[in-house]
C-alpha positions as CSV (number, residue, x, y, z in Angstrom):
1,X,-10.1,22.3,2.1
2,X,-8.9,18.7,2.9
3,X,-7.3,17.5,-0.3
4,X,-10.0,14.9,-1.5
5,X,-7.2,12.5,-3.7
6,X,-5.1,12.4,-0.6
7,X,-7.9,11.7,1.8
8,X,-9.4,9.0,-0.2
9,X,-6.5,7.8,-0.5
10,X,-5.9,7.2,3.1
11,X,-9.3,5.7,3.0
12,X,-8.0,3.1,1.0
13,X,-6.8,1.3,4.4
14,X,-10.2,0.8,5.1
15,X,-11.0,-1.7,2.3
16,X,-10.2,-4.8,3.6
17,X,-12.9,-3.9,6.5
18,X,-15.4,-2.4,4.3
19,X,-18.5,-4.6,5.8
20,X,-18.0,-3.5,9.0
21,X,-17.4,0.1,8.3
22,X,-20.7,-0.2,6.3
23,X,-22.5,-1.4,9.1
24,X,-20.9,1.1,11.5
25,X,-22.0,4.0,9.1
26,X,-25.7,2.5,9.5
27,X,-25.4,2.5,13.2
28,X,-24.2,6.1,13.0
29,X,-27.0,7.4,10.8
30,X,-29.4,5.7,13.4
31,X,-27.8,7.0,16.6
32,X,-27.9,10.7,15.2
33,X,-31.5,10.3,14.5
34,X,-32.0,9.3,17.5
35,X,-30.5,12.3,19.2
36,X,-32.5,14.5,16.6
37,X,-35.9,12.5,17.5
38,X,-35.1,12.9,21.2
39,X,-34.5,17.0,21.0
40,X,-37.8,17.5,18.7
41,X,-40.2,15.4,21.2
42,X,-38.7,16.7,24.0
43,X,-39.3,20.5,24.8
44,X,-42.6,20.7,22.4
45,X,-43.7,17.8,25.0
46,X,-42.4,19.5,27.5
47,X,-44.2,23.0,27.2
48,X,-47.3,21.1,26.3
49,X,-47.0,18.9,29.9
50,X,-46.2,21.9,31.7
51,X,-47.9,24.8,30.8
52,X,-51.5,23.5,29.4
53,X,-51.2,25.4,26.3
54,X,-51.9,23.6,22.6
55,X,-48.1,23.8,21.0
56,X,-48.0,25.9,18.0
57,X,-46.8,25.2,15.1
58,X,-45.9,27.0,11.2
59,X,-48.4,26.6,8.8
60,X,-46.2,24.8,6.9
61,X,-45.4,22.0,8.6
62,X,-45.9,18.3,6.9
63,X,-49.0,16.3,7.2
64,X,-47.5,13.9,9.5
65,X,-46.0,16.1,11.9
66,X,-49.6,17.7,11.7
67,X,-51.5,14.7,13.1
68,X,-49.0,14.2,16.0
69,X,-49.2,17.7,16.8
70,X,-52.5,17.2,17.0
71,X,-52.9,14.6,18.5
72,X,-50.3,15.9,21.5
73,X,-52.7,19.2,21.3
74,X,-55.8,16.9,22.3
75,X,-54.4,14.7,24.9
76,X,-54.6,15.1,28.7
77,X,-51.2,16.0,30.3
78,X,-52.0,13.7,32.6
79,X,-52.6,10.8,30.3
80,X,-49.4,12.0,28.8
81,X,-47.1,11.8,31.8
82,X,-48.0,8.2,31.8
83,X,-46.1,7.4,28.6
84,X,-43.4,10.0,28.6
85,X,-41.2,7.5,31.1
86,X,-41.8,4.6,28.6
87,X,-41.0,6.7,25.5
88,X,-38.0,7.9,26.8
89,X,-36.6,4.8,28.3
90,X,-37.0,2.8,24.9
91,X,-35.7,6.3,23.0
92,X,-32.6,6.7,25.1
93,X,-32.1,2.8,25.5
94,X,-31.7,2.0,21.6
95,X,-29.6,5.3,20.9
96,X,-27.1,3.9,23.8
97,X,-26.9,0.7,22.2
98,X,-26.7,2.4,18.7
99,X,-24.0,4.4,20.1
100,X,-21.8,1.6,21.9
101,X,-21.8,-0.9,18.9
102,X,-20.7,2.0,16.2
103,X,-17.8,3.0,18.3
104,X,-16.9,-0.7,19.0
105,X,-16.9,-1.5,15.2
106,X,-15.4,1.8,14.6
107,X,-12.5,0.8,17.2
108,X,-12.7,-2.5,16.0
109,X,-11.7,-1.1,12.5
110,X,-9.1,1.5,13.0
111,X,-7.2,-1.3,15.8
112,X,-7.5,-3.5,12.5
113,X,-5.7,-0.9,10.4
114,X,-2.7,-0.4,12.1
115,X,-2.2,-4.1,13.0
116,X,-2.1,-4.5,8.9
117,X,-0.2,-1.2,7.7
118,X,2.1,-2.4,10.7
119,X,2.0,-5.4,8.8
120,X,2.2,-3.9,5.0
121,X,5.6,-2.1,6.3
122,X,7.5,-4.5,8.2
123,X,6.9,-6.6,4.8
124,X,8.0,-4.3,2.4
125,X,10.8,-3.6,5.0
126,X,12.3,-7.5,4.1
127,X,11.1,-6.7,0.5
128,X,13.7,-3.5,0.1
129,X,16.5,-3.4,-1.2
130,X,19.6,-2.4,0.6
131,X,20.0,0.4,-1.7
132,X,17.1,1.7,0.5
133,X,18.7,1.2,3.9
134,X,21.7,2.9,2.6
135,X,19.6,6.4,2.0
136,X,17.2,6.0,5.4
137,X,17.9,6.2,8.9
138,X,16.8,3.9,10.9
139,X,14.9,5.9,13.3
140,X,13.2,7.4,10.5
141,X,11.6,4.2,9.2
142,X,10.9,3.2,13.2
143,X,8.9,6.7,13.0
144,X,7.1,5.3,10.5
145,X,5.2,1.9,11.7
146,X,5.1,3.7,15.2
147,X,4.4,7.6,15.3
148,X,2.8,7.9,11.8
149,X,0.6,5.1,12.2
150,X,-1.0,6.5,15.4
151,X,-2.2,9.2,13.5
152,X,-3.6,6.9,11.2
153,X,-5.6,5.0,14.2
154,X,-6.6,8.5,15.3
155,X,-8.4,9.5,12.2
156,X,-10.3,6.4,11.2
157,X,-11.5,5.7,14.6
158,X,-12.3,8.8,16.5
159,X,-11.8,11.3,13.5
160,X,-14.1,9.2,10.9
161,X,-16.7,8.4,13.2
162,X,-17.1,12.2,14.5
163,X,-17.3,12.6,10.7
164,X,-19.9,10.5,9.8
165,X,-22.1,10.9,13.0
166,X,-21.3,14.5,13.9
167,X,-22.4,15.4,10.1
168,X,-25.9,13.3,10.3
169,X,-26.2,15.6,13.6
170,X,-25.6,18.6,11.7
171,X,-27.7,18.1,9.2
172,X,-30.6,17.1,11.2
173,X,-30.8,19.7,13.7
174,X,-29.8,22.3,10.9
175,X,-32.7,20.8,8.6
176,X,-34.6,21.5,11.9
177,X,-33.7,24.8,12.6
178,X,-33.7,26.4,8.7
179,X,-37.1,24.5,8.6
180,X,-38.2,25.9,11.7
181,X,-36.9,29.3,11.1
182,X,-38.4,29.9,7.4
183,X,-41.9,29.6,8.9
184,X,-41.7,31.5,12.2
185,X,-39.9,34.6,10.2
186,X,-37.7,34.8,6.8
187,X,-35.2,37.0,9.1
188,X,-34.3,34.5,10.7
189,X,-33.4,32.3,7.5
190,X,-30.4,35.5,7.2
191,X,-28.7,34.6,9.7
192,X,-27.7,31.5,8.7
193,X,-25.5,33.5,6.6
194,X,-23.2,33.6,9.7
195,X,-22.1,30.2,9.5
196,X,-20.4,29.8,6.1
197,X,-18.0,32.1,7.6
198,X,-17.1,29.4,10.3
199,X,-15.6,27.7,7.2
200,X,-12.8,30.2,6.4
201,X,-10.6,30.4,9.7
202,X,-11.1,26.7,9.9
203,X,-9.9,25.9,6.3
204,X,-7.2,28.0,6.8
205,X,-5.7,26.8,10.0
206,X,-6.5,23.2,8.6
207,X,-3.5,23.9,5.7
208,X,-1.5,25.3,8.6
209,X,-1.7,22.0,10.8
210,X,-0.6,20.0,8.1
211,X,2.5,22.0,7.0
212,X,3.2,21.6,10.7
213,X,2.2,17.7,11.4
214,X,4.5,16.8,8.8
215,X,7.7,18.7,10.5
216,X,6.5,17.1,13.5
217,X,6.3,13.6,12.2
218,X,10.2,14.7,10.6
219,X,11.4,15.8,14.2
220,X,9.5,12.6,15.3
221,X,11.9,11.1,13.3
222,X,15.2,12.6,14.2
223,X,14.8,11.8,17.9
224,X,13.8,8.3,16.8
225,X,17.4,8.4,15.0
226,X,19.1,10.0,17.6
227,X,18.0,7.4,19.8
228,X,18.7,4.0,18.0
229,X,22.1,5.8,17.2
230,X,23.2,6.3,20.8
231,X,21.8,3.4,22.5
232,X,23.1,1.2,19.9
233,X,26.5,3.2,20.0
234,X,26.8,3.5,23.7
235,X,30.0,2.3,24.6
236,X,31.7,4.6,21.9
237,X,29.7,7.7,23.5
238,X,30.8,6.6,26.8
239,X,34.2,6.4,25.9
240,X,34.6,8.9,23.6
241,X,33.0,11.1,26.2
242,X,30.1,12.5,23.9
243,X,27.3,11.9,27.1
244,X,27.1,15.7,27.0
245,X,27.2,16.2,23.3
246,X,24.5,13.4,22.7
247,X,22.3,15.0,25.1
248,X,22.8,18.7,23.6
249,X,21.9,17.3,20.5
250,X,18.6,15.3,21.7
251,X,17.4,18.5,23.5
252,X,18.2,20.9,20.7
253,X,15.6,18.4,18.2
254,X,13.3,17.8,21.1
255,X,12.8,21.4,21.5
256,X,12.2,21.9,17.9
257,X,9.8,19.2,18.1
258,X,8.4,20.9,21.2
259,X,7.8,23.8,19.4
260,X,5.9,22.3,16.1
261,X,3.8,20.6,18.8
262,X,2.4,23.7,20.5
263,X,2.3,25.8,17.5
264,X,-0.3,22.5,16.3
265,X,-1.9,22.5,19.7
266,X,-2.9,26.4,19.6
267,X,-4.4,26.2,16.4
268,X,-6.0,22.8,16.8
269,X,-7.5,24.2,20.2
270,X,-8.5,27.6,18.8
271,X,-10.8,26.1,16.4
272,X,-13.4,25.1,19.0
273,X,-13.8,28.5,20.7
274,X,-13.7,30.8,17.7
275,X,-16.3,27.8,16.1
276,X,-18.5,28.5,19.2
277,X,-18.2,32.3,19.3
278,X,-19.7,32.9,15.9
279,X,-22.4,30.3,16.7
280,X,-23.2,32.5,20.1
281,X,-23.1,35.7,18.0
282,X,-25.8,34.1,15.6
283,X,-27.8,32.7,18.0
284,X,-28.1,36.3,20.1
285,X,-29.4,37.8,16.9
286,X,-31.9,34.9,16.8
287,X,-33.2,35.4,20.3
288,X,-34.2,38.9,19.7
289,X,-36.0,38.4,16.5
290,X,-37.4,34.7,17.2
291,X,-38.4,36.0,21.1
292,X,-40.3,38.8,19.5
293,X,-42.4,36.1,17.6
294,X,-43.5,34.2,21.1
295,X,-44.1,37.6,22.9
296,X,-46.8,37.8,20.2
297,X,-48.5,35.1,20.3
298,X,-47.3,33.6,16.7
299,X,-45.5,30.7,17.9
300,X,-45.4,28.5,20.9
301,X,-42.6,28.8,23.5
302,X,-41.9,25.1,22.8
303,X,-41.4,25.1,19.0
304,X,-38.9,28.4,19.6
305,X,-37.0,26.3,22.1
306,X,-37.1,23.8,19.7
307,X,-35.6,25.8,17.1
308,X,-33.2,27.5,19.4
309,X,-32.2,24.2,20.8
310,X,-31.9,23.0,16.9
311,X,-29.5,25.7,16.2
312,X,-27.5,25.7,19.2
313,X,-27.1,21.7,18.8
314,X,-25.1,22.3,15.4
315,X,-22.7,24.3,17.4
316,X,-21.3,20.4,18.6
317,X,-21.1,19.0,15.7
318,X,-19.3,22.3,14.4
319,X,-16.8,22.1,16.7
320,X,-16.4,18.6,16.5
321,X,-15.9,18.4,12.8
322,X,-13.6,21.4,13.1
323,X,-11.2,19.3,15.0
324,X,-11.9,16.2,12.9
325,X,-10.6,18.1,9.5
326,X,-7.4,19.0,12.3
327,X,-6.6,15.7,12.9
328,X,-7.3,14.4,9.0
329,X,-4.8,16.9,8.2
330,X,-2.5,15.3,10.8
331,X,-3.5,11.9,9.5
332,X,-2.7,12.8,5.8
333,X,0.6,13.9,6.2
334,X,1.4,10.6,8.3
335,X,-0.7,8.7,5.0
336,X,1.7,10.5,2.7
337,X,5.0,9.0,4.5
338,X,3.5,6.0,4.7
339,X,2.7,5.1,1.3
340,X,6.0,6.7,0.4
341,X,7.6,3.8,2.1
342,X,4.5,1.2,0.9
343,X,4.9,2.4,-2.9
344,X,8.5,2.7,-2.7
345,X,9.8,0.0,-5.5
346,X,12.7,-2.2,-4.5
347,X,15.8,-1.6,-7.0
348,X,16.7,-6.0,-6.5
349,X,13.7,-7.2,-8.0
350,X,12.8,-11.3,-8.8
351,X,11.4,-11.9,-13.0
352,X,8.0,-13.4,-13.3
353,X,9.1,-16.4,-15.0
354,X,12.0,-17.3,-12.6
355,X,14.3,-20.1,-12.5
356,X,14.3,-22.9,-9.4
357,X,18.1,-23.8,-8.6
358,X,19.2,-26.6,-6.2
359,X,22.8,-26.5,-6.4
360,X,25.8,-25.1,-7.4
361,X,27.5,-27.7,-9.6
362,X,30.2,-25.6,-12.2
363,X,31.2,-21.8,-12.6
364,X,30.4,-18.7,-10.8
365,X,31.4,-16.0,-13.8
366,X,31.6,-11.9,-13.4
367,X,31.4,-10.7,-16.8
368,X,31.8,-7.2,-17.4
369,X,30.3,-6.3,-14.5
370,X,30.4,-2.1,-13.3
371,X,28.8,-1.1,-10.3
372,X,27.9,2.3,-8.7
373,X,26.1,3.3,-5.2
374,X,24.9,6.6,-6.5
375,X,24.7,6.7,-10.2
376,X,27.7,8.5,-10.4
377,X,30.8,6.7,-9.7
378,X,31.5,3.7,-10.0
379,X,32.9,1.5,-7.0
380,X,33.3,-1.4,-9.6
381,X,34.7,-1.2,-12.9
382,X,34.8,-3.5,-15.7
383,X,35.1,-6.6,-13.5
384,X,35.9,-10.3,-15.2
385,X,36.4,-13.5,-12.9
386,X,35.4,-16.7,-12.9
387,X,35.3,-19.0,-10.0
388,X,35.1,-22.7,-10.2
389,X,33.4,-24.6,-8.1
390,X,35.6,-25.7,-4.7
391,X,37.9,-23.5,-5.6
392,X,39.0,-20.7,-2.8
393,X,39.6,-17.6,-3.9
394,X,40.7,-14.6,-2.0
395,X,39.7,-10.6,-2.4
396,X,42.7,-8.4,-1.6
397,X,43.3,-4.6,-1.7
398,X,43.5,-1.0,0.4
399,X,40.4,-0.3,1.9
400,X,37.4,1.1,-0.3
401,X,38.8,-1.0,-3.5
402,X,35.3,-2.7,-3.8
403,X,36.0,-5.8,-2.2
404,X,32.8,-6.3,0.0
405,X,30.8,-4.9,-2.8
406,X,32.0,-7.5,-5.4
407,X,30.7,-10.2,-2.9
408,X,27.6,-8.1,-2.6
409,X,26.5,-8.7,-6.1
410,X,26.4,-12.6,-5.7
411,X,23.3,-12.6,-3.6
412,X,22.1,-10.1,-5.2
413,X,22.0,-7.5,-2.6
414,X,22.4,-4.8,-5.1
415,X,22.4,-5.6,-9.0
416,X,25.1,-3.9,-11.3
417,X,24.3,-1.0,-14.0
418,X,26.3,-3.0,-16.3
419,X,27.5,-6.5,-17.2
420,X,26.3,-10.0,-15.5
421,X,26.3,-12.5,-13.1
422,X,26.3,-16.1,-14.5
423,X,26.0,-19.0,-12.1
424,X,26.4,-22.5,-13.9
425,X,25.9,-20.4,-17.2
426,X,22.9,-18.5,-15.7
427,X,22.0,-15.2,-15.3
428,X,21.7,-14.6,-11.0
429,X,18.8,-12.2,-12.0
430,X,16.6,-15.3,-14.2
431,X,16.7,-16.7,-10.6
432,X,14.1,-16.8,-7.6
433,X,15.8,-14.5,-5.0
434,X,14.9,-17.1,-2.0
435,X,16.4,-20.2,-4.4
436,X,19.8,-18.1,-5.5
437,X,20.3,-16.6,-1.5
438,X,20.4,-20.1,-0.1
439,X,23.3,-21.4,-2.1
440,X,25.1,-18.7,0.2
441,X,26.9,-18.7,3.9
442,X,27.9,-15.5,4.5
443,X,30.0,-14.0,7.4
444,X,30.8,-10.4,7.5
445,X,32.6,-8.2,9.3
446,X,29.4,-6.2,10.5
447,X,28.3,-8.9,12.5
448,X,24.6,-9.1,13.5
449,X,23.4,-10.8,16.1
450,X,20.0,-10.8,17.5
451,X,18.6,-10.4,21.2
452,X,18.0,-13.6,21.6
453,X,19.8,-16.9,22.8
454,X,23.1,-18.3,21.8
455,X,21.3,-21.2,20.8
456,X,18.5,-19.1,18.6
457,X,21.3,-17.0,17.0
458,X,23.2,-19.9,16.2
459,X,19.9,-21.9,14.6
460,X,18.8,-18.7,12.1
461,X,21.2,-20.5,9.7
462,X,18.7,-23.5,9.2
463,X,14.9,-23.7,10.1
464,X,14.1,-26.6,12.1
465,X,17.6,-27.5,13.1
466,X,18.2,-29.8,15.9
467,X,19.8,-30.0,18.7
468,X,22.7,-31.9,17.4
469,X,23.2,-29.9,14.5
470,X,23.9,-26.8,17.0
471,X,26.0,-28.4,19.0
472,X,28.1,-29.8,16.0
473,X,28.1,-26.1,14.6
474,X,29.1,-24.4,17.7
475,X,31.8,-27.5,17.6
476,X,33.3,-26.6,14.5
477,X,33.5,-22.8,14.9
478,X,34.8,-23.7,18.2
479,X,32.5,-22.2,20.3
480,X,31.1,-24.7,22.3
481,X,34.2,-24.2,24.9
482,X,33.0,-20.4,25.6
483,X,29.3,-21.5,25.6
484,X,29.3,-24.5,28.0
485,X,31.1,-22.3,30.6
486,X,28.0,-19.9,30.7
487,X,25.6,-20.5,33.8
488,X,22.7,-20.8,31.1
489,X,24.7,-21.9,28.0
490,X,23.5,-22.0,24.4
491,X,20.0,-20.3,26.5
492,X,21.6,-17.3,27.9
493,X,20.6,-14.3,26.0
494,X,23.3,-12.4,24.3
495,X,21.8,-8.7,24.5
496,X,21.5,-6.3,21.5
497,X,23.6,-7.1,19.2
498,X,25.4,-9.6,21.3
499,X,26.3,-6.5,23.6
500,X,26.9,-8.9,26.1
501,X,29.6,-11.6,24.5
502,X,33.4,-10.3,23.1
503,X,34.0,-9.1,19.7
504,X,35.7,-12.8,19.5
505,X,32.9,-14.9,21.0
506,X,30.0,-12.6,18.4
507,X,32.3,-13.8,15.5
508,X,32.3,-17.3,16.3
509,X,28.8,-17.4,17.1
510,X,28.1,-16.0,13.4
511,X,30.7,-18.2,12.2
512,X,28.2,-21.4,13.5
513,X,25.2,-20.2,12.0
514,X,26.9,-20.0,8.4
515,X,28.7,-23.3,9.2
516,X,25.2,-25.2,10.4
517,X,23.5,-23.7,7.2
518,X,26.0,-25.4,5.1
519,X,25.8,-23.6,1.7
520,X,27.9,-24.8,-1.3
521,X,29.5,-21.7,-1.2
522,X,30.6,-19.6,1.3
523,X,31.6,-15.9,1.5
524,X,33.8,-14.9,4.4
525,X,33.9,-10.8,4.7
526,X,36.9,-10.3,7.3
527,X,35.5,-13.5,9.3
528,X,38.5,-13.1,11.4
529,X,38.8,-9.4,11.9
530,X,38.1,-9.4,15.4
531,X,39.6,-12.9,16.8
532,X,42.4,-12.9,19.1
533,X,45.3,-15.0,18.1
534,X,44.9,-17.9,20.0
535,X,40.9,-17.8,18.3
536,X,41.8,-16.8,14.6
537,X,44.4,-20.2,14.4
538,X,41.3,-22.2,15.8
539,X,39.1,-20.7,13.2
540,X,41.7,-21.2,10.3
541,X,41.6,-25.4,11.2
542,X,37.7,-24.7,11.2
543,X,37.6,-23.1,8.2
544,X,40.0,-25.7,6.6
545,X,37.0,-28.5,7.1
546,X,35.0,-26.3,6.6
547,X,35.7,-25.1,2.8
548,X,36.7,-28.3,2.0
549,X,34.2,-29.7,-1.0
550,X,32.9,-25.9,-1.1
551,X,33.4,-23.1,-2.8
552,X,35.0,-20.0,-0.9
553,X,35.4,-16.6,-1.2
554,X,37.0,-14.8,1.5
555,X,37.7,-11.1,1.9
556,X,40.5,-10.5,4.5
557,X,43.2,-7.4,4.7
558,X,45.0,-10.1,6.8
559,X,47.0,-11.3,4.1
560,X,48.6,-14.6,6.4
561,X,44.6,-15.7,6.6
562,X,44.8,-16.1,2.0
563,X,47.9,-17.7,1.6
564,X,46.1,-20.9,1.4
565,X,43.7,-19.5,-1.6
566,X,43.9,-21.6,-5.0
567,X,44.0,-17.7,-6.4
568,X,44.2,-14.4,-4.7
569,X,42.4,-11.5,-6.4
570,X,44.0,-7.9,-6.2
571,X,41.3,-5.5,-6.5
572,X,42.3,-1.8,-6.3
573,X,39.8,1.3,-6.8
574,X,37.1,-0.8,-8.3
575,X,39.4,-2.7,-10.7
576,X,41.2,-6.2,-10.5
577,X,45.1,-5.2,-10.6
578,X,46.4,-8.7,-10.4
579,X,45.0,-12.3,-10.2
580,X,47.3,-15.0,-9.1
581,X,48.9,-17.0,-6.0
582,X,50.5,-15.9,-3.1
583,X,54.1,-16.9,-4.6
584,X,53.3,-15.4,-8.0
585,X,51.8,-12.2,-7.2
586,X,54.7,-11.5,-4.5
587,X,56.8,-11.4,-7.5
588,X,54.7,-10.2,-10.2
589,X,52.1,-7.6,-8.3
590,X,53.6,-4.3,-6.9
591,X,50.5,-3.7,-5.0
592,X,50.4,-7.1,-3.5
593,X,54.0,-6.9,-2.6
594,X,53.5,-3.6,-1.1
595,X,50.2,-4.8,1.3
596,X,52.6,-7.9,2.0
597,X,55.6,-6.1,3.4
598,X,53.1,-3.5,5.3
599,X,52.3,-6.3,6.9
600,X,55.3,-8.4,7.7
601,X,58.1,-6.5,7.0
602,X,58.0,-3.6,9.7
């Protein structure tokens, strides 16, 4: 059976639109009436019109069915063909409308659900921390706001209203035909026996299709990854020649996902025929005994065809909700991954009661600070510094000393196990995360750059910037020479990523949008990694005006771009080796000394 925790629980989507979905379900219970009204006036009417004979009826039947039996038994066909047209117009008229309002709300609802868990992710996606990025693929959580939601749409629009409507069926044409059947013969009542056993295949294949809708949705995923990997990564699978490898790869998972889909497909399709089937076998039994009843006289031809037509009408609904608890079991998986994400707690979390700040006016202190990515070992150990304000210190060290992740901690894109942060004798985590993150400029090595214009990329440093405060900013990370030759300048659109502008031009363009933010203090991560050498002697005068009155922290392995630091910092394997000038650590710090004559001494 469906798990009722975890389908309630995707149900729970529903709540903000819980009016309409109330008024739907009314709509619903009045359209299947309708269609049960229709079937019970028609083919007693219809035998009555026809064939001249009073319509008989079980002995049993209640009082008020009585009189209109009667009163059908003592009217003229004639006088009856008169009103049929009317009936039926008015009849099939309001159980259209009925029927196009509760699958326009129903629409209506389920459209309104994805828009907002679209929503709900994307903004728990800025809410994460990026802890959480560092375990996901990105493809994987793309999967998740666009495969997994689909099922979602699927289930409470079509799904929930074949539930609701297909189930007011059922009921009504089986109260019907168990009604019926009681009163024309008690061997017919037996055979209803037959359709508990519809259950059974259909519960089992139901736990099937979701053990394989949630390997789908994970295959769903991979291709997702494979994609955003290769198209993002195209110019190293080009030159590295990997075209062939790539598409090896994408084939081998899309076959896998093939096969999960048509092993969901057989058993999703099955369940209609083999639902039908048994209803046919039961209804062949029926005939025999049931026609056995009109040969004799005991019951009209039209109340058998009613009860015949009763019981074959729940075959629909049958099959219907057979492929409804399919496609729940589909949705439930795709509910399972989604509230993974929605109930996944970020690690970087803001205090209730936290501190406004304006400004950095004093110290920036690490105080016993240890950090680790996994819980194991730790990339930073036992780290002291303090930073005054406009001073401009410099990280140093072999790659992987912990560097970039000792910058890291100041915005507080990850929070150590141990130790603190203290910002004008504050602890960074008594802090609003908004207030603390804007006292930074950051440029890092990883630059990103959105698909968007120069002059777009270059404003996401400051909302509402103007014109002249681009312009000024492009000026001072000299970029406003490169721009103003392009045919559309700061509006020609830079491609994914900046695809379309050199690893130079992206860095100076990322350089602009930390300069027009102007934060008191500014971390550079390798801001001159990728500059030419004409470019990173521009960029060293621009950074000169620019760290002047501010406090800097730059990361560089170019050790000629920290000379002009107040101190360097020597980090090695997650621990600060050496702390000092350029001058005094060349003759103090063997590490230093060594990375300096790497450098210049070949």
């Amino acid at each position: 059976m469906v798990n009722l925790k975890e389908y309630f629980k995707l149900l729970r989507f529903l709540k903000p639109f819980k009016k309409l979905f109330i008024l739907a379900s009314f709509l619903m219970c009045f359209s299947a009436i309708f269609d049960g009204v229709s079937l019970s006036m028609i083919i007693p009417v219809t035998d009555r019109l026809f064939t001249n004979k009073k319509i008989i009826v079980p002995k049993n039947l209640p009082s008020i069915l009585s009189r209109v039996v009667d009163k059908l038994n003592y009217t003229e066909p004639i006088t009856m063909l008169k009103f049929i047209p009317f009936v039926v117009f008015v009849l099939f008229f309001l159980k259209g409308l009925f029927f196009f309002f509760q699958n326009y709300l129903m629409n209506k609802i389920a459209q309104g659900v994805v828009r907002d868990v679209k929503n709900k992710l994307y903004q728990k996606f800025q809410e994460l921390s990026l802890e959480f990025y560092a375990r996901k693929r990105t493809g994987e959580l793309i999967s998740r706001i666009t495969n997994d939601v689909g099922f979602i749409a699927n289930a409470l629009s079509y799904a929930l209203t074949d539930l609701i409507y297909e189930s007011m069926q059922l009921l009504i044409f089986a109260a019907v035909a168990i009604y019926l059947g009681i009163n024309i013969s008690w061997k017919l009542f037996a055979v209803f026996i037959i359709f508990p056993l519809i259950l059974y295949p259909i519960i089992r294949l139901g736990k099937r299709i979701k053990k394989i809708s949630t390997e789908i949705q994970k295959k769903m995923a991979d291709l997702t990854s494979i994609l955003t990997e290769t198209i993002q990564g195209a110019y190293i699978v080009k030159v590295f020649c990997r075209q062939d490898y790539e598409l090896e790869r994408f084939k081998n998972i899309n076959q896998q996902y093939y096969k999960f889909m048509m092993k969901s497909i057989k058993r999703i399709i099955i369940l209609s025929p083999l639902t039908e089937f048994l209803g046919a076998i039961a209804v062949a039994i029926i005939l025999v005994i049931g026609g056995r009843q009109v040969i004799e006289g005991k019951v009209s031809f039209g109340v058998f065809g009613l009860f015949i037509a009763s019981l074959l009408s729940t075959i629909r609904p049958l099959k219907k909700l057979s492929n409804v608890y399919a496609i729940n079991q589909q949705a439930i998986a795709a509910s399972n991954r989604i509230y993974d994400i929605l109930e996944e707690e970020p690690k970087v979390k803001e205090v209730i009661k936290a501190y406004d700040i304006k400004d950095f006016k004093e110290t920036i202190v690490y105080k016993n600070i240890w950090f680790s990515y996994d819980q194991q070992e730790y990339v930073l150990q036992d780290i002291n510094l303090t930073i005054n304000k406009g001073e401009i210190i410099a990280l140093v060290g072999p790659s992987g000393a912990g560097k970039s992740t000792l910058v890291s901690l100041l915005p507080r894109l990850y929070d150590p196990q141990k130790g603190r942060i203290l910002i004008d004798n504050i602890d960074i985590r008594q802090l609003k995360l908004n207030a603390l993150r804007s006292l930074f400029s950051i440029v890092s090595q990883d630059m990103v750059l959105f698909n968007a214009t120069i002059r777009e990329n270059i404003a996401y440093g400051k909302e509402g910037a103007t014109e002249a405060e681009i312009i000024y900013a492009a000026k001072q990370a000299y970029a406003f020479g490169f721009i103003n030759s392009l045919e559309k300048k700061f509006d020609t659109i830079i491609g994914d990523r900046g695809v379309r502008l050199s690893g130079g031009e992206k860095q100076r363009i990322a350089i602009a949008r930390a300069i027009l933010k102007n934060a008191p203090i500014l971390i550079l991560d390798e801001a001159t990694s990728q500059l030419d050498s004409e470019s990173e002697q521009l960029i060293k005068n621009a950074l000169s005006n620019l760290t002047e009155g501010k406090t800097a922290i730059i990361i560089a392995h170019r050790l000629s771009t920290v000379q002009r630091a107040n101190r360097i910092v020597v980090l090695k394997n997650g621990k600060i080796v050496g702390i000092g000038t350029h001058t005094k650590l060349l003759e103090e710090n063997e590490l230093y000394r060594k990375l300096y004559q790497l450098q210049f001494e070949m």
